[in-house]
C-alpha positions in Angstrom: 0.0 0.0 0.0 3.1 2.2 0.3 5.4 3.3 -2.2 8.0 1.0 -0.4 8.2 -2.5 -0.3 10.1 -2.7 3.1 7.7 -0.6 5.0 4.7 -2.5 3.9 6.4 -6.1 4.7 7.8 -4.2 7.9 4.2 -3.5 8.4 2.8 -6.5 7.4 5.3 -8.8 9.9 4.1 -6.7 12.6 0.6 -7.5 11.8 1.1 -10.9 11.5 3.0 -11.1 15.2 1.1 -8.9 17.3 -2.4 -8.3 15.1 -4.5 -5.3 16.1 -1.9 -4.2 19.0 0.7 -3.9 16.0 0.1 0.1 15.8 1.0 0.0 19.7 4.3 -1.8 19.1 5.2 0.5 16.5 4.8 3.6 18.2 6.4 2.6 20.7 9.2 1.8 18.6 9.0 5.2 17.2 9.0 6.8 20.6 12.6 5.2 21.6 14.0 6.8 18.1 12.8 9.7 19.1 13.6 9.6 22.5 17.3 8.9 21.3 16.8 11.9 18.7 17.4 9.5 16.0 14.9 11.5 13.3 15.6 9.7 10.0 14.7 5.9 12.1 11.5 7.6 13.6 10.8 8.6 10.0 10.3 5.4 8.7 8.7 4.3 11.5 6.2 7.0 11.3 5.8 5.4 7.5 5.4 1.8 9.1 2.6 3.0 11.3 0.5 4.7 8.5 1.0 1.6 6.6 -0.3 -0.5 9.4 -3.5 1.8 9.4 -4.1 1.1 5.8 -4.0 -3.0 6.2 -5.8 -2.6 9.2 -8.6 -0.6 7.9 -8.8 -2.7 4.7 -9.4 -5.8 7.0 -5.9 -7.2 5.3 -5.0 -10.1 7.6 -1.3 -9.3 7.3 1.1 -10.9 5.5 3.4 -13.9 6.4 5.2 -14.4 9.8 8.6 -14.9 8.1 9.2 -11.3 7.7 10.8 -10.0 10.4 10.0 -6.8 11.7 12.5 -3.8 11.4 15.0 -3.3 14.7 16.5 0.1 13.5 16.8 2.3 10.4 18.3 1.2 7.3 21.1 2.3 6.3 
């Protein structure tokens, strides 16, 4: 649903682990990049969350488990 292929399997992964508490996990992902002032990382993760929201409210289940959910930003 993004124009980025790693946010949306970032997105779905998290779906598929922790389903409708995934938006939870990621923000509070995003609060410890921007706790650390880390602005590019809470970026993305700001993307991963609005992509969550989409599958969510299009009742997409998710995607498979065996994409793991991001630890940091990509560099």
């Amino acid at each position: 649903m993004s124009k980025d292929p790693q946010i949306d399997a970032a997105a779905r992964a998290l779906i598929a682990q922790y389903g409708e508490d995934a938006e939870t996990i990621a923000m509070l992902r995003a609060a410890e990049f921007a706790a650390a002032g880390d602005l590019k990382a809470l970026g993305e993760w700001d993307r991963i969350i609005e992509a969550i929201r989409l599958f969510l409210a299009a009742g997409e289940p998710g995607a498979s488990a065996d994409t793991p959910a991001p630890t940091g930003p990509r560099h």
